[in-house]
C-alpha positions, 0 to 999 in steps of 0.5 A: 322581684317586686311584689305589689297588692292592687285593687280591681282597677287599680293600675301599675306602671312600668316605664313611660310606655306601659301599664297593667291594670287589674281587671277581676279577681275570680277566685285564684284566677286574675285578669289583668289588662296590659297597655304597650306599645306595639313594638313590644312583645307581651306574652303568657310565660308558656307560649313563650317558652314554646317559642323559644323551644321550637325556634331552638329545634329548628335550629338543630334542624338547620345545622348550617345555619345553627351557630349564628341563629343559636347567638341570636336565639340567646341574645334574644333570651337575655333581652326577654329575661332583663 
């Protein structure tokens, strides 16, 4: 994990396409703004996380269908995790 300090306005770039601007500090609570292009998917790690939980109980739900979405499901997890 790269750990870096920045100062309200600020910027961070990840890649050619994104970049994270620090907006205030407020006490133990930080805003920060994220440009990406719309093809990538910026979420909070606990909406995330119910995502992907309710996309795995319908595919227990589902069992027909459970082993083909199950492979995506985990491919689409390693693609979030890199």
């Amino acid at each position: 994990m790269l750990i870096l300090s920045r100062k309200i306005d600020e910027k961070i770039k990840i890649g050619d396409d994104i970049t994270i601007t620090l907006i205030d500090v407020h006490g133990d609570q930080v805003k920060i703004g994220i440009e990406a292009p719309k093809n990538v998917k910026v979420f909070r790690q606990e909406v995330f996380d119910a995502i992907q939980s309710e996309n795995k109980a319908a595919v227990v739900e589902n069992p027909s269908d459970s082993k083909d979405a199950l492979n995506a499901m985990n491919a689409l997890s390693k693609l979030f995790k890199k």
